[in-house]
LUMSELO-654587 format. One line per 2 residues: number of its first residue (from 1); for each residue y, z, x of C-alpha. Coordinates in pm, 1 decimal, padded with zeros to 6 digits. Example, Ala and Ser with C-alpha at 12.3 -4.5 7.8 and 13.67 -1.06 7.14 Angstrom:
// residues 2
1	-00450.0/00780.0/01230.0  -00106.0/00714.0/01367.0
This chain:
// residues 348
1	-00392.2/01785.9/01295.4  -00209.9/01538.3/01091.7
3	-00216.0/01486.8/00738.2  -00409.3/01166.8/00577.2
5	-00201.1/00884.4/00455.0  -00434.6/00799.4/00187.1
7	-00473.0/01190.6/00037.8  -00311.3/01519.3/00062.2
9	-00370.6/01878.3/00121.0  -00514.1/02157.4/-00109.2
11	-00213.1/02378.7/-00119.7  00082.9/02365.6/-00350.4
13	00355.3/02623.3/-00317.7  00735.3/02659.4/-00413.5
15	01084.9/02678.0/-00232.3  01285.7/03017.5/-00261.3
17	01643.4/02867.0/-00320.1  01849.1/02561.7/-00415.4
19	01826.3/02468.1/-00051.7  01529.6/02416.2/00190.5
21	01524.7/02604.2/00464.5  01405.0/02529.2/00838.7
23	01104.1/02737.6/00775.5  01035.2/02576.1/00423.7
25	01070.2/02243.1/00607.0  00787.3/02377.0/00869.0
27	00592.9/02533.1/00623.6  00535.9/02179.3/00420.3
29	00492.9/02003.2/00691.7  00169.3/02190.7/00746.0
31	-00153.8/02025.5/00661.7  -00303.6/02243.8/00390.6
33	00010.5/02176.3/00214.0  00030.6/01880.7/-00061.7
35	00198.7/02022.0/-00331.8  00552.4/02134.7/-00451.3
37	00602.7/02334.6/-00757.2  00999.4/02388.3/-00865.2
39	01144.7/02657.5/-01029.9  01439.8/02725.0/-01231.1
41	01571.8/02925.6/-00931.5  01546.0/02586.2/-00719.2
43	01800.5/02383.0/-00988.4  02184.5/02409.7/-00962.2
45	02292.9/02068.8/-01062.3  02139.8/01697.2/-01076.0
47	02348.4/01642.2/-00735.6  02155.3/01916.8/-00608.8
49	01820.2/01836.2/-00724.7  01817.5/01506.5/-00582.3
51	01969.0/01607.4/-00204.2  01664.6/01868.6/-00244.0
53	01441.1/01612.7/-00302.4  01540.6/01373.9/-00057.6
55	01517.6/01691.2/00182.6  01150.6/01740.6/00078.8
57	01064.5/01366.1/00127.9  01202.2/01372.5/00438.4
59	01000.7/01647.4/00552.0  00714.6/01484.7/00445.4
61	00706.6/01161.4/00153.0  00327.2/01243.7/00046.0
63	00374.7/01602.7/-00118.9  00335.2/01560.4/-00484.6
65	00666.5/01767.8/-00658.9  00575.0/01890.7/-00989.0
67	00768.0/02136.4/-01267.6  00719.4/02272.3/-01610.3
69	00962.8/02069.3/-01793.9  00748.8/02154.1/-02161.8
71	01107.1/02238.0/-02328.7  01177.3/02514.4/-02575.4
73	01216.8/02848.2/-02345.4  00949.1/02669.4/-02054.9
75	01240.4/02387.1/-01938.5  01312.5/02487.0/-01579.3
77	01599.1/02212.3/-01552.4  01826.7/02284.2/-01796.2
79	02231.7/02196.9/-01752.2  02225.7/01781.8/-01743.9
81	01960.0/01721.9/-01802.8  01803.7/01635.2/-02207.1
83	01728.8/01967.0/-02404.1  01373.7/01940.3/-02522.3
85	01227.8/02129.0/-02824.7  00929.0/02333.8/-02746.3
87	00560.2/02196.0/-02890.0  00543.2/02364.0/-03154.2
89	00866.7/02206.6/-03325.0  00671.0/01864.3/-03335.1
91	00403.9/02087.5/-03525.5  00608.6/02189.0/-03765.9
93	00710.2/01863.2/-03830.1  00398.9/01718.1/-03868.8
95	00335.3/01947.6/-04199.0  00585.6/01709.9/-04375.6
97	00605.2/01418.6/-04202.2  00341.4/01337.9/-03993.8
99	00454.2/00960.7/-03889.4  00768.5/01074.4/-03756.5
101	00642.7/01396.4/-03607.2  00415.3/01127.7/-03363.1
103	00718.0/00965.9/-03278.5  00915.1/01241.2/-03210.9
105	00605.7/01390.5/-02947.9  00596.0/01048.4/-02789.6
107	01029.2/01032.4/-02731.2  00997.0/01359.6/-02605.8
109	00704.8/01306.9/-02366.5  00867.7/00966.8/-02258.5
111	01221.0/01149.1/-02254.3  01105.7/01418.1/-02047.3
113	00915.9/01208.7/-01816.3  01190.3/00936.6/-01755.0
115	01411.7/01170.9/-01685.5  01246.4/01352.9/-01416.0
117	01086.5/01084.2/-01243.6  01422.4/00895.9/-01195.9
119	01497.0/01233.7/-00940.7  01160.1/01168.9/-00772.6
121	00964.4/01459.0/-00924.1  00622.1/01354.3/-00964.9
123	00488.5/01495.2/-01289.3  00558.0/01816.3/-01542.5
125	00257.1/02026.4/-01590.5  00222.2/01956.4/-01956.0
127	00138.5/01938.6/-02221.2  -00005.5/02253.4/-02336.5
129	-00293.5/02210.7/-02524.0  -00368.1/02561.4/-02642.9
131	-00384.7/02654.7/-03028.4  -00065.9/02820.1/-03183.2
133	-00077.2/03208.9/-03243.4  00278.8/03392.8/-03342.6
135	00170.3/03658.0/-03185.5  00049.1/03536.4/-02827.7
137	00251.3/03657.7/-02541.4  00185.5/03374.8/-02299.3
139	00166.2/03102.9/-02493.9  00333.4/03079.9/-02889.0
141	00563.3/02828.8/-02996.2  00422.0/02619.1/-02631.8
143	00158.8/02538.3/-02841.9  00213.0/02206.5/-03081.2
145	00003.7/02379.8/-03365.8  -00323.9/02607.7/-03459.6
147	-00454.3/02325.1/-03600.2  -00707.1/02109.9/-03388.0
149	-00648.9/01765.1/-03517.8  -00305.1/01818.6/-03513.6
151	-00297.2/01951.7/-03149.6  -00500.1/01651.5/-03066.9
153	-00291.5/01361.2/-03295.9  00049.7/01535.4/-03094.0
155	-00075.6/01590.8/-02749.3  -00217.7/01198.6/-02783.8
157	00102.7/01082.0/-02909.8  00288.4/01315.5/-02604.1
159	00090.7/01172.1/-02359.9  00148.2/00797.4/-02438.4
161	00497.1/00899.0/-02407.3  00436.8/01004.2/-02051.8
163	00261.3/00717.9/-01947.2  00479.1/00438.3/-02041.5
165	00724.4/00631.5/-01819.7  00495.3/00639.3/-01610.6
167	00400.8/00971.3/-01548.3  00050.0/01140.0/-01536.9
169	-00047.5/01433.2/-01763.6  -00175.0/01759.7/-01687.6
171	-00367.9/01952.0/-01983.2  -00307.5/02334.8/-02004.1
173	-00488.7/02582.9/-02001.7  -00885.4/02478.0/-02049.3
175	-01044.6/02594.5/-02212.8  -00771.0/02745.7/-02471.2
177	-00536.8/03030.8/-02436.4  -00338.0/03002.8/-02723.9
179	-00567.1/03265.4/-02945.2  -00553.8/03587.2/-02697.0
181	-00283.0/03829.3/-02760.9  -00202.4/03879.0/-02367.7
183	-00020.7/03751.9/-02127.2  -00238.8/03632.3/-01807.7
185	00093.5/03623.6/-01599.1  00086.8/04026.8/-01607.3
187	-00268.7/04122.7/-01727.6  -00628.9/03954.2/-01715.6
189	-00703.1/03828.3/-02080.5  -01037.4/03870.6/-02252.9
191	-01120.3/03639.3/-02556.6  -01457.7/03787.1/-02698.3
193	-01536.4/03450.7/-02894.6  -01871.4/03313.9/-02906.0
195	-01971.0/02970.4/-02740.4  -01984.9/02847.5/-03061.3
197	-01633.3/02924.2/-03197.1  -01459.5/02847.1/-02886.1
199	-01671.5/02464.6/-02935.3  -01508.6/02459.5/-03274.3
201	-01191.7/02530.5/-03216.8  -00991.5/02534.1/-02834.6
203	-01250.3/02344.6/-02661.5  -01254.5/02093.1/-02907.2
205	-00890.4/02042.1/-02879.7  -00916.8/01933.5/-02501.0
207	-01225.8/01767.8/-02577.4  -00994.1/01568.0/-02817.9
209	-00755.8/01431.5/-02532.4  -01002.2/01439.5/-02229.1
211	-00976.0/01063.1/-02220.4  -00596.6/01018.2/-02184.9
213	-00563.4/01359.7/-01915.0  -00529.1/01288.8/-01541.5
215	-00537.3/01680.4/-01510.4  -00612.6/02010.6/-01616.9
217	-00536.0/02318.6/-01559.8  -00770.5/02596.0/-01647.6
219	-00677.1/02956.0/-01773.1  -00663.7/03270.0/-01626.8
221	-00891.2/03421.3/-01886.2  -01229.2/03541.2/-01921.5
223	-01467.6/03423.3/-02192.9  -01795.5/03705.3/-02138.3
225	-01983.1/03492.6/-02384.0  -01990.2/03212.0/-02174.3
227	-01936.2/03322.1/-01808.3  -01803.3/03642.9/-01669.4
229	-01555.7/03481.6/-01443.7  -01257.1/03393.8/-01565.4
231	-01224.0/02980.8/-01608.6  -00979.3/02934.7/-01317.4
233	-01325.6/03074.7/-01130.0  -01602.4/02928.4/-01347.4
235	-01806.0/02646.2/-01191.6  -01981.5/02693.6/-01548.1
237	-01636.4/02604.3/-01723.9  -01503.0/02364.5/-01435.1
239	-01826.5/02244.3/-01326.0  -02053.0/02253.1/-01635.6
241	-01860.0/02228.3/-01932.6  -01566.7/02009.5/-01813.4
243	-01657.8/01803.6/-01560.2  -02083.7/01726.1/-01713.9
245	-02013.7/01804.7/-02093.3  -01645.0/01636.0/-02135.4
247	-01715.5/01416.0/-01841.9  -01379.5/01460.3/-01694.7
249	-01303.0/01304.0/-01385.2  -00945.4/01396.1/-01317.1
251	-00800.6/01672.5/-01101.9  -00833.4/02022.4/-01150.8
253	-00576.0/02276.5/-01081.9  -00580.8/02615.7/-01027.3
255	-00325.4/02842.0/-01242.7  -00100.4/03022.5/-00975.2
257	-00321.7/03234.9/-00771.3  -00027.2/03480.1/-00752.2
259	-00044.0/03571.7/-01138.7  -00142.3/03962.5/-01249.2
261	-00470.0/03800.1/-01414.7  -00628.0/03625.2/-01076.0
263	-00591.8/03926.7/-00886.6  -00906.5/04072.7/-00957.1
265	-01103.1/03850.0/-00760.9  -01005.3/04012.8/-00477.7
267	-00742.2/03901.8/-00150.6  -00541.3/03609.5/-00204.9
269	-00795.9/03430.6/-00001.8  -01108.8/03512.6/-00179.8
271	-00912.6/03370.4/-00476.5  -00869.3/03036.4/-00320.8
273	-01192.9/03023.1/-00218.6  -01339.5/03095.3/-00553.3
275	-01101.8/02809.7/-00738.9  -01200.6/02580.3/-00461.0
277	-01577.8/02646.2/-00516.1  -01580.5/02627.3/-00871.8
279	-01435.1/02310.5/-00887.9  -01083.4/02284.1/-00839.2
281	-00879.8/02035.8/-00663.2  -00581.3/02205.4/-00550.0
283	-00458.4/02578.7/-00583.8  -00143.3/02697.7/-00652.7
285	00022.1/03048.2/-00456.2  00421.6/03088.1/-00610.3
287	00645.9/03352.1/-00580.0  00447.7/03525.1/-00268.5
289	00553.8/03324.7/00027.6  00319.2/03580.6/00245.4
291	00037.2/03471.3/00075.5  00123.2/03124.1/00053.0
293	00144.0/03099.1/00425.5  -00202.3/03335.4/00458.6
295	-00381.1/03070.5/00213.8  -00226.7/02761.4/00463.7
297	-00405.6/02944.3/00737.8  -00740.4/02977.7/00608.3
299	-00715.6/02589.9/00475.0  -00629.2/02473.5/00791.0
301	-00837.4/02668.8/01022.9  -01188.1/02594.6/00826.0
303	-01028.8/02239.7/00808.7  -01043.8/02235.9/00445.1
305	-01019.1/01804.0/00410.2  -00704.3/01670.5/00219.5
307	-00812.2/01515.6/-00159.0  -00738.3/01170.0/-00231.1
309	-00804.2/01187.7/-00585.8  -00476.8/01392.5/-00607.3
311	-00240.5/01097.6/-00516.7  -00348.1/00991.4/-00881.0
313	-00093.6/01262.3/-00993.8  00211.5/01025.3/-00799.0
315	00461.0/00907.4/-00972.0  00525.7/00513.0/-01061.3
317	00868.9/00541.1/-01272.0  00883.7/00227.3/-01520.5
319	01254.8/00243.9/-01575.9  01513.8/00198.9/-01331.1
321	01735.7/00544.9/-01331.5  02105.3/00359.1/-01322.7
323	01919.6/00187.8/-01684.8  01757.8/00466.2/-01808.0
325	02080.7/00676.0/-01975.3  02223.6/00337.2/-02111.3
327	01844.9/00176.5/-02246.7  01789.2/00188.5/-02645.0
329	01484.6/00398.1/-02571.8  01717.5/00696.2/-02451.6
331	01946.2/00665.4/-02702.8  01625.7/00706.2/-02988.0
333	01507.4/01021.6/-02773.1  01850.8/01183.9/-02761.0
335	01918.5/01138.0/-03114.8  01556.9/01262.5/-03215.5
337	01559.6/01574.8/-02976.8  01909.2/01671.0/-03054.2
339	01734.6/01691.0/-03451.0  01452.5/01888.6/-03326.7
341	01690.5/02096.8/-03083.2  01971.0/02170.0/-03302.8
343	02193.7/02049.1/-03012.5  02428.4/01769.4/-03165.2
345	02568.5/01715.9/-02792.2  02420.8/01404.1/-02600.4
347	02330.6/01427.0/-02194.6  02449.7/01152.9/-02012.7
């Protein structure tokens, strides 16, 4: 069984080290497998990055590599590479000068993009388009603001950013987990809302970008007034009220199936079946390599088909990487982020 040209497998999963290993090279060579996530314990140095990278191309040029690049405390490359602010800095911003707050969001979404696609990383799951509450465990100063228009008028502004570095966006984490205390990485969340808060509030906020979003990732969190599976397992969220009501034709993936909040659904299996039936394209298992390869299995012996639509997530950089540190455009972001970072020194 060989693995389509023209689409790629359901799985994404993650490297243990800085290195990849002869099993890691076996393992994503599989068929089932389509996807690379990277960590911060997978960066050392740019040198590094890109003889890992050229390592995981050679083992097989059609896995899409992805990382959460966001910035603030969610930047998993960090020494060489730009510092980014976190959202919620451009929020901020925004309450006293809302023209350059939209510039700032698009540098940094361009910056960010640029930057990793010159190492042959496909795309950064972001941005986040969850509503900002102090107090929320998971999520906080991720979030650009509380406020929906400005959520929308940044995460707009981000995105256009991305794209004319070319680099698709990923919108996190439908259908809003910014206003739940918990943290869905250790616990499963519960936001009591009604239909019709959630519609005037989170929901409208993705609802507000739906037309510039390749992807989107849904949360691990249950809404009981709506369904009584949590989103990541909803065919009435996935199905229903993003892919009918928003009309979203994108790709869907799964939050990792590995986190504290996806594990009542039962054996990792059952959980990738679920996110697979409710709509999603591609599921993620990180940080359990025994489960990883158990979910590989069960793709490839039901012969779970490879998605085409993911390829959409590739990367096309715009900007030649021996121009990019040297362009005008660089120079702007650097300046602007080191403002928003506090960090007067300049990368490259």
């Amino acid at each position: 069984m060989t693995k389509s040209s023209d689409a790629v497998g359901v799985l994404m999963l993650d490297l243990e080290g800085s290195v990849l290993t002869p099993l890691e090279q076996e393992l994503l060579q599989r068929p089932a497998v389509g996807g690379l996530i990277l960590f911060s314990r997978n960066y050392v140095s740019p040198v590094q990055l890109q003889e890992l990278v050229a390592a995981i191309r050679e083992s097989d040029e059609r896995l899409l590599i992805t990382v959460d690049q966001e910035g603030g405390r969610v930047q998993r490359f960090r020494d060489g590479f730009l510092a980014l602010p976190p959202a919620h800095a451009f929020g901020l911003l925004a309450g006293t000068d809302p023209e350059r707050a939209q510039t700032a969001a698009l540098l940094s979404g361009w910056a960010m993009a640029a930057e990793l696609l010159q190492y042959g990383i496909d795309f950064s799951l972001a941005p986040v388009l969850d509503l900002y509450r102090a107090d929320n465990r998971a999520i906080a100063n991720r979030a650009f603001s509380g406020d929906v228009d400005t959520v929308v008028s940044l995460a707009r502004a981000y995105i256009a950013g991305m794209n004319e570095a070319g680099m698709a966006a990923t919108g996190k984490h439908f259908p809003g987990h910014g206003t739940v205390v918990a943290d869905s990485h250790v616990e499963l969340p519960v936001d009591p809302r009604t239909w019709e808060e959630l519609l005037a509030s989170d929901f409208t906020a993705f609802a507000g970008c739906i037309d510039v979003l390749d992807a989107v990732m849904p949360a691990h969190v249950i809404y009981p007034a709506v369904d009584t599976e949590c989103a990541g397992y909803s065919e009435v969220w996935i199905k229903q009220k993003l892919r009918k009501q928003l009309g979203f034709e994108g790709v869907v993936f799964s939050d990792d199936l590995t986190m504290a909040a996806a594990h009542g659904a039962g054996s990792v299996v059952q959980r990738a079946k679920l996110a697979l039936g409710a709509g999603c394209d591609m599921v993620l298992v990180c940080n359990d390599r025994e489960s990883a390869i158990t979910v590989a299995d069960w793709l490839d012996t039901n012969n779970i088909p490879p998605n085409a639509g993911l390829l959409r997530m590739r990367g096309r950089p715009q900007c030649e990487g021996k121009n990019l540190y040297t362009s005008a455009r660089w120079i702007e972001a650097t300046e602007m982020m080191s403002t928003l970072t506090g960090n007067k020194d300049k990368v490259n």
